[in-house]
N, C-alpha and C positions, 0 to 999 in steps of 0.2 A: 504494500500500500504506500502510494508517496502523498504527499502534503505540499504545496505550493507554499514556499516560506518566503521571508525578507526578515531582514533585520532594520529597525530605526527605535524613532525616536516616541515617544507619549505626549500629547500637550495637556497640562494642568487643565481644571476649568474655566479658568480666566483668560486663557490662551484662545481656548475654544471657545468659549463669547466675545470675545476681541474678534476672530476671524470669521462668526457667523454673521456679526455686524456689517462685516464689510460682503460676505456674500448676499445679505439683503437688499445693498446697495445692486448688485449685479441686471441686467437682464434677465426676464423668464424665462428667457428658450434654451437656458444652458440648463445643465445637469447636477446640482450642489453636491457634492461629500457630503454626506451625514457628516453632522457632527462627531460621534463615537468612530469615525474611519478617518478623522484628520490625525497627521502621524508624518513625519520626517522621515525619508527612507534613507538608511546610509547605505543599504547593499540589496538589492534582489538576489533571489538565491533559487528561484526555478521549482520546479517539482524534485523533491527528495525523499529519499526511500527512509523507514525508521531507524534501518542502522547507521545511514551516514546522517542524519539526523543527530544521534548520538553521539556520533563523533565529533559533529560541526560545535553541539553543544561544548565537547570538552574542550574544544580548538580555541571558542569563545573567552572560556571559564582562566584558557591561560595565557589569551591577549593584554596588554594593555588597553585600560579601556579611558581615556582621559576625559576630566569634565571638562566643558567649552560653555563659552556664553557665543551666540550668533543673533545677528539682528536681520530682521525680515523687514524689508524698506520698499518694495517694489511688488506691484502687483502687473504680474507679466505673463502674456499671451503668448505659448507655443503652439505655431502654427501645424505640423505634422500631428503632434497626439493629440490638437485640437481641446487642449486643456490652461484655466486659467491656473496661476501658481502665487506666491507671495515667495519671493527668491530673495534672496541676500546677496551684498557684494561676493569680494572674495571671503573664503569660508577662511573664520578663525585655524590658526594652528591646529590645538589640538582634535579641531572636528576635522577637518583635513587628514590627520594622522589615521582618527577613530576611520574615517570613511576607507582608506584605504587598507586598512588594516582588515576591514570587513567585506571589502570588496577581493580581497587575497584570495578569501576564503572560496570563493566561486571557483580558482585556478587549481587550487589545492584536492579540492574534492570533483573536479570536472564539473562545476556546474553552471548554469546559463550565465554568459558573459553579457556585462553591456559595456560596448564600445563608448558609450557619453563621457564625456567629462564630469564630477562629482560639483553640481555643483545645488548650494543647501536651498529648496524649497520646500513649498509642502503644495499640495494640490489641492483646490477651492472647490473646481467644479471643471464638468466633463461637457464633451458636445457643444465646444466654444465653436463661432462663426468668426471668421477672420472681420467681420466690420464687426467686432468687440472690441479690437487693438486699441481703437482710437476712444472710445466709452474706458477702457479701465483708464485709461492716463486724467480723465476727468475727476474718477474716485478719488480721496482723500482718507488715509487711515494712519491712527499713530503705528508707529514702527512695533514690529512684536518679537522681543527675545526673549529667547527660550535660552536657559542655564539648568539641561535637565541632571538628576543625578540618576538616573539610571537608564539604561538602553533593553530592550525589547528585541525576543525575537518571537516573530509572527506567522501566524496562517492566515493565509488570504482565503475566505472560504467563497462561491457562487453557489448564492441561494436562488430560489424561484424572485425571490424580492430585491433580490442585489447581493453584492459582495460583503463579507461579514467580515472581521481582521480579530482574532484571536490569539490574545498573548498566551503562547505557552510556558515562556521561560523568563525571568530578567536577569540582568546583572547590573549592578554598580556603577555606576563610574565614578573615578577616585581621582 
């Protein structure tokens, strides 16, 4: 049986009424994130079977996992997955570190590679129209950092009603 995982991040609830404000502001014709699936991803990790599961967990348990503060200043339109995001500059040190440290993990155990560059959003809402680009530069939202102490790894689950994200495990960050 494999699990469709990722590894990221949890937003507090303040984090998550901060960013539901600003999807209210949005157009109707996009697709919101539930709030309960807003989450920072630092590494996709693919469908995984339960014993490399296991193993990813220990791989995890004996990374450095460092804390970071990052600011989300930008609410920005990618055009190809046709999704809105709140993106950061360049990403802090040690999130940079944490991301490729988790991103490793894909190479180590064969798992789904993403070629992008890391860099720190979180995703608002789906089934963006390219004439949104010019509508999000009009929104107005204070800046939202996130300084989490602990990182998540997750199951992306497809329900009849949507995608559910299930933490299995957490760890620290120190």
């Amino acid at each position: 049986m494999t699990k469709r995982l990722f590894l990221g991040i949890a937003l507090n609830k303040q984090q998550a009424k901060q960013i539901s404000q600003v999807q209210a502001k949005l157009d109707k014709s996009v697709r919101l994130i539930p709030i309960q699936n807003l989450h920072m991803t630092l590494a996709f990790l693919g469908l995984v079977s339960e014993e490399v599961q296991k193993q990813l967990e220990e791989q995890v348990s004996l990374m450095s996992k460092p804390q970071f503060q990052q600011r989300l200043t930008t609410l920005t339109y990618w055009q190809k997955p046709q999704v809105l995001c709140l993106t950061g500059e360049d990403p802090e040190p040690a999130l940079s570190q944490l991301a490729r440290e988790c991103h490793s993990l894909t190479y180590l155990f064969n798992l789904q590679k993403n070629a992008h560059i890391f860099t720190p959003h979180i995703t608002i809402a789906r089934k963006a129209k390219s004439t949104l680009q010019e509508v999000t530069k009009s929104i107005v939202f204070k800046p939202l950092v996130l300084s989490p102490t602990v990182m998540h790894l997750y199951h992306s689950q497809s329900t009849e009603n949507g995608v559910n994200y299930h933490i299995l495990r957490s760890w620290q960050l120190k």
